[in-house]
C-alpha positions as CSV (number, residue, x, y, z in Angstrom):
1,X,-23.6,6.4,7.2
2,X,-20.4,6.7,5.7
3,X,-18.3,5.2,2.9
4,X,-14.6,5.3,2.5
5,X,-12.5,3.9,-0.4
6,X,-8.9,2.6,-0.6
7,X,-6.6,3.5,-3.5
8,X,-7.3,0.3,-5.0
9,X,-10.9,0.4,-5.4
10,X,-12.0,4.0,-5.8
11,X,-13.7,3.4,-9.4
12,X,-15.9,0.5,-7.1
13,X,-16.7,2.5,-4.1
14,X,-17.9,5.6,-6.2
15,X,-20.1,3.1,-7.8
16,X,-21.3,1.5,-4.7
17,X,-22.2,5.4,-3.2
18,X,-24.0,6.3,-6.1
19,X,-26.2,3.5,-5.8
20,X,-26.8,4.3,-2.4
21,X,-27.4,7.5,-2.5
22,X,-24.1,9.7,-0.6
23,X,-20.6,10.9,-1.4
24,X,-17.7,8.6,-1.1
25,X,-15.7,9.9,1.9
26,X,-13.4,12.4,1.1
27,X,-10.1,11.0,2.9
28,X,-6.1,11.6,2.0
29,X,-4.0,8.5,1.2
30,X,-0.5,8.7,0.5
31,X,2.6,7.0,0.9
32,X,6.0,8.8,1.8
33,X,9.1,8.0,0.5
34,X,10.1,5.9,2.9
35,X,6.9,3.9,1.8
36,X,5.1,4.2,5.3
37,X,1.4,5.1,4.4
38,X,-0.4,7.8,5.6
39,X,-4.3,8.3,5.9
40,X,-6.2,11.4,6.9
41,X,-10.0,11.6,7.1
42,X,-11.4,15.2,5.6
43,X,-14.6,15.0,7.4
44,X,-16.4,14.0,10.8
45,X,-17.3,10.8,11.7
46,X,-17.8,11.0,15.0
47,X,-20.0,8.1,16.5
48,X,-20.9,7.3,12.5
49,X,-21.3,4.3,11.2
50,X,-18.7,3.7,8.7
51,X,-17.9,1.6,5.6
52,X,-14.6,1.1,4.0
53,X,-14.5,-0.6,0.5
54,X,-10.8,-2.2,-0.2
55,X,-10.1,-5.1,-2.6
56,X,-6.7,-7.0,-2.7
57,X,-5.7,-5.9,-6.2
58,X,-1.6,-6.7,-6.3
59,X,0.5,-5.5,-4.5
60,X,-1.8,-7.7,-1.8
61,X,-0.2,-7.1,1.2
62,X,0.2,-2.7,0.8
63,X,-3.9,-3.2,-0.3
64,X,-4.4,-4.9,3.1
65,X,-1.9,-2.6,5.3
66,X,-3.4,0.5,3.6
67,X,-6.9,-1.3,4.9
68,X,-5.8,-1.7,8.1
69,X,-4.2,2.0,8.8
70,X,-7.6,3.6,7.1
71,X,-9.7,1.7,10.2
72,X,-6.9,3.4,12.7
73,X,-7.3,6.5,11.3
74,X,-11.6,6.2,11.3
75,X,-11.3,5.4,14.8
76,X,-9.0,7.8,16.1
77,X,-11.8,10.3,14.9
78,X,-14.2,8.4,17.0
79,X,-16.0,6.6,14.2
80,X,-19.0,4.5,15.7
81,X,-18.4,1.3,14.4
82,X,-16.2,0.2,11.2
83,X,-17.2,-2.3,8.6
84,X,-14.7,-3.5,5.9
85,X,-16.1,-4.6,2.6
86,X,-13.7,-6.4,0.7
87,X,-14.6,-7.6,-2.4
88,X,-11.8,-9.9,-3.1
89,X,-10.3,-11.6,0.6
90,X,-6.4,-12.6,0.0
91,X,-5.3,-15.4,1.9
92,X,-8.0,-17.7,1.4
93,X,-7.5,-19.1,-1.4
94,X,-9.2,-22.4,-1.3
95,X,-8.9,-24.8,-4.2
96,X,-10.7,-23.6,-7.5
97,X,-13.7,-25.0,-8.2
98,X,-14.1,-26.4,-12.0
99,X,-17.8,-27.1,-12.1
100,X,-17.5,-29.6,-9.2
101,X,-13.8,-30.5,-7.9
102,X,-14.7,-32.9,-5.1
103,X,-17.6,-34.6,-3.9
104,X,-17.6,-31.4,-1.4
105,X,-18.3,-28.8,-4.1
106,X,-21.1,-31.0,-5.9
107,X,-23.6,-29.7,-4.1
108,X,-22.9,-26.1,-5.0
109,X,-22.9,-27.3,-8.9
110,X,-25.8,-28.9,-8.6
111,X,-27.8,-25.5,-7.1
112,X,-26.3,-23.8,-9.7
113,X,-27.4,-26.2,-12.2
114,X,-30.9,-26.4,-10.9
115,X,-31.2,-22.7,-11.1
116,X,-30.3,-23.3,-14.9
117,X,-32.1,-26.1,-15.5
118,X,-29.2,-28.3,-16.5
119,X,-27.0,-31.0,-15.6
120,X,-24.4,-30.9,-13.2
121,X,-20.8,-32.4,-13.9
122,X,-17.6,-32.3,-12.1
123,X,-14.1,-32.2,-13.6
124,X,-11.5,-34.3,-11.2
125,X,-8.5,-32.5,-11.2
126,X,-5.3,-32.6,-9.2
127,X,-3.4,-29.9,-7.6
128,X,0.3,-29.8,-6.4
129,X,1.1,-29.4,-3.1
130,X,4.3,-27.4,-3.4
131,X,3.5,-25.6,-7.0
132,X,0.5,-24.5,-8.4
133,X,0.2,-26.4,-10.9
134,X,-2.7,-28.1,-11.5
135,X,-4.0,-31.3,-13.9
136,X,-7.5,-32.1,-15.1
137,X,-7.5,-35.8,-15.2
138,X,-11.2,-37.4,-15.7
139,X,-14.9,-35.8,-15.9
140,X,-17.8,-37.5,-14.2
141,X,-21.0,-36.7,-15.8
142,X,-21.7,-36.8,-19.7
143,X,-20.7,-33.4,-21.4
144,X,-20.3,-35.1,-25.3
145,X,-22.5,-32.7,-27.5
146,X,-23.1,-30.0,-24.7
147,X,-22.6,-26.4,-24.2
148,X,-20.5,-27.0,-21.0
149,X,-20.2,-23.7,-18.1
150,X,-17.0,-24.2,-16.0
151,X,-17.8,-22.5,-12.8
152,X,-15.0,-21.3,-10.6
153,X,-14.5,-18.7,-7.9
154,X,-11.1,-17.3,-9.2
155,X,-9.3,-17.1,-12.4
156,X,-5.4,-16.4,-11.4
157,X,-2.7,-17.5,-14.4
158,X,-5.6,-19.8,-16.0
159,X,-4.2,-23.3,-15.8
160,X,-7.2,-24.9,-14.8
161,X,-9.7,-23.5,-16.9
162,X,-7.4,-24.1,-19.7
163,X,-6.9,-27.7,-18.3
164,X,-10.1,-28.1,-17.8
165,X,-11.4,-26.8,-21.2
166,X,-8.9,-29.1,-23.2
167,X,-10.3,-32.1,-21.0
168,X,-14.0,-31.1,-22.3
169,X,-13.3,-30.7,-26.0
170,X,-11.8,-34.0,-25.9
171,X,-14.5,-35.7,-24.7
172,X,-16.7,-33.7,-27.2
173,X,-18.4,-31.1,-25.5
174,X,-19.8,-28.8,-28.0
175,X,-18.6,-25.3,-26.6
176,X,-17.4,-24.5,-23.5
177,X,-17.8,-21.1,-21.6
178,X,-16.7,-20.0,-18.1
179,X,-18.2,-17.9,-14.9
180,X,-15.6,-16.9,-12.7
181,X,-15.7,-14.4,-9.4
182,X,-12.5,-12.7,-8.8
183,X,-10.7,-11.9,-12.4
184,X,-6.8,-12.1,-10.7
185,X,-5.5,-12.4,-14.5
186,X,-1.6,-12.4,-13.2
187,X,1.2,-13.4,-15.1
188,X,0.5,-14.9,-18.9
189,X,-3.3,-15.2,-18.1
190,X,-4.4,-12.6,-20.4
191,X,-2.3,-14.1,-23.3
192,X,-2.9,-17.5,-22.8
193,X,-6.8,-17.2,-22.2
194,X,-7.5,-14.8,-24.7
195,X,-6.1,-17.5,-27.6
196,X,-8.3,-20.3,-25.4
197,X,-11.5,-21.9,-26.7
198,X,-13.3,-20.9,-24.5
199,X,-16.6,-18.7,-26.2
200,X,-17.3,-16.4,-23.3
201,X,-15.1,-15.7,-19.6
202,X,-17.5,-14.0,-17.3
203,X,-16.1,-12.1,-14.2
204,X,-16.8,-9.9,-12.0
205,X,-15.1,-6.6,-10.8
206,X,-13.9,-7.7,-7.4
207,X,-10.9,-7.0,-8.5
208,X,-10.1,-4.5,-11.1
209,X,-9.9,-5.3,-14.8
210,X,-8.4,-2.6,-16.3
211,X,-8.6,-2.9,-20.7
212,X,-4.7,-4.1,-21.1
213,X,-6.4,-7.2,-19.3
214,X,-9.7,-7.5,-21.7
215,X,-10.7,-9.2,-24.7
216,X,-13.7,-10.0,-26.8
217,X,-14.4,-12.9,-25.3
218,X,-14.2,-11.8,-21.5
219,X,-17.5,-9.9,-20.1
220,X,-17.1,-8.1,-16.7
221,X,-20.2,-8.1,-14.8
222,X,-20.4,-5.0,-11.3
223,X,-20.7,-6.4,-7.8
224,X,-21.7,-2.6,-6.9
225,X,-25.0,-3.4,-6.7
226,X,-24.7,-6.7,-4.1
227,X,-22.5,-4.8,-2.4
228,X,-24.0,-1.5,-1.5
229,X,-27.3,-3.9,-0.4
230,X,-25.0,-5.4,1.2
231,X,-23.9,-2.5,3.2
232,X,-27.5,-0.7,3.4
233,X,-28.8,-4.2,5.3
234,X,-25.8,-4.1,7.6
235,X,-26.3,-0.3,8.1
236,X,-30.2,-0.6,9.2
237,X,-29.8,-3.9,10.6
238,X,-31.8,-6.0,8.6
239,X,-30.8,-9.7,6.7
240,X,-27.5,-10.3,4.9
241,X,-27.9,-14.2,4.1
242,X,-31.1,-13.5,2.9
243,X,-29.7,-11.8,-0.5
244,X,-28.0,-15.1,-1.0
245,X,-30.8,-17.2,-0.6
C-alpha cells in the first residue's frame, strides 16, 4: 500500500501515514510557467495499491486538476488500483444544514440528538436561488433557556450560522455553540464569526485552517484518524459503513 499527497493537503496525508504506519509517497508536483502541472512519481508502484489524499482547498478547480493528473501519472507506472480520498468534495454543495433545515434533515438531528441525549430542533431558513444569501425565519422545537448546538456540514462566509444564532438568542436560548465539517472560512467569515456569539465553532480539518483563520472560540478537531481507517478497511477489504454506524 501506498499513500500519495497533493499540494494541498500534505500536513493531512503525513498525518494519515503516520497513523498507519508508512511513508507518504515521495512524488514531484510542480506547475510551469505556463501554469500546466506536472507530476512525477519517485518510486515503484507497480501493481500497488494506491491512495491519494487531495482536499478542495481554494483554488478548487487547480486542487481537482492536480488530483486528476496525479491518478495519470500513478497509472502510467502501472499502479494496481487507485483510490482518491478527498476530504472535502467540491461541487456538491447541498444546502447547509442548521440543526434540521427540512423535514428531510430531521432525522439526522434527531440521531445526533439521541446520541446526546437531547432534544432535536430545526431552524427553517430560506435560501436564494440566484445568490447565496440565506434567511433564518422561524424555529420549530423549544430552545428558550437552552444551550442550543447548530449542526452543519460546511461553514463557507457564515451567514447562516450567524442567521441562525441571532434567530436563537432571540427566542432566548441560553448559549449557542456550533459543530461544523468542512471549515471553508472564505471571504469575511473569519471577521464576522470571530465577533459572533457563538461560545464555541468546532470543525474539522478537511480543509486546511491555517492560524490567520483561527480564534479562541474555534476548536479544530483531525479527520486523520477516520480517514487512514478508512483507507486500511478499503486496503484489506473489510467494512467502510460499518465505521459510520
Amino acid at each position: 500500500m501506498k499513500v500519495f499527497g497533493g499540494r494541498a493537503t500534505q500536513e493531512l496525508t503525513a498525518a494519515i501515514c503516520r497513523h498507519l504506519g508508512v511513508d507518504p509517497g515521495p512524488a514531484d508536483i510542480f506547475t510551469f510557467s505556463n501554469d500546466n502541472t506536472f507530476v512525477r512519481v519517485l518510486e515503484n508502484v507497480r501493481e500497488t495499491d494506491v491512495f491519494v489524499v487531495q482536499t478542495s482547498a481554494p483554488p478548487v478547480d487547480e486542487a481537482l486538476v492536480e488530483l486528476l493528473i496525479m491518478f495519470d501519472a500513478l497509472r502510467r507506472a502501472s499502479a494496481r488500483r487507485i483510490t482518491a480520498g478527498l476530504p472535502y468534495y467540491p461541487y456538491v454543495r447541498s444546502d447547509p444544514v442548521v440543526v434540521a433545515p427540512d423535514p428531510g434533515a430531521v432525522k439526522r438531528a434527531q440521531r445526533f440528538a439521541e446520541r446526546l441525549g437531547a432534544p432535536a430542533a430545526f431552524v427553517d431558513k430560506r435560501r436564494s436561488p440566484t445568490t447565496s444569501s440565506v434567511r433564518a425565519t422561524a424555529v420549530v422545537g423549544e430552545v428558550r433557556g437552552q444551550r442550543v448546538i447548530l449542526f452543519d456540514e460546511e461553514v463557507d462566509q457564515g451567514t447562516t450560522l450567524l442567521e441562525a444564532t441571532a434567530l436563537l438568542l432571540g427566542l432566548g436560548a441560553a448559549e449557542v455553540y456550533a459543530a461544523c465539517t468542512h471549515a471553508v472560512l472564505s471571504g469575511s467569515a473569519v471577521e464576522r464569526l470571530s465577533k459572533a456569539p457563538i461560545r464555541e465553532l468546532v470543525v474539522t480539518d478537511t480543509v486546511p485552517v491555517p492560524s490567520s483563520k483561527r480564534w479562541n472560540a474555534l476548536t479544530v478537531l483531525s479527520v486523520t484518524p477516520l480517514l487512514a481507517e478508512t483507507i486500511r478497511r478499503i486496503h484489506t477489504g473489510q467494512s467502510v459503513s460499518a465505521l459510520f454506524e
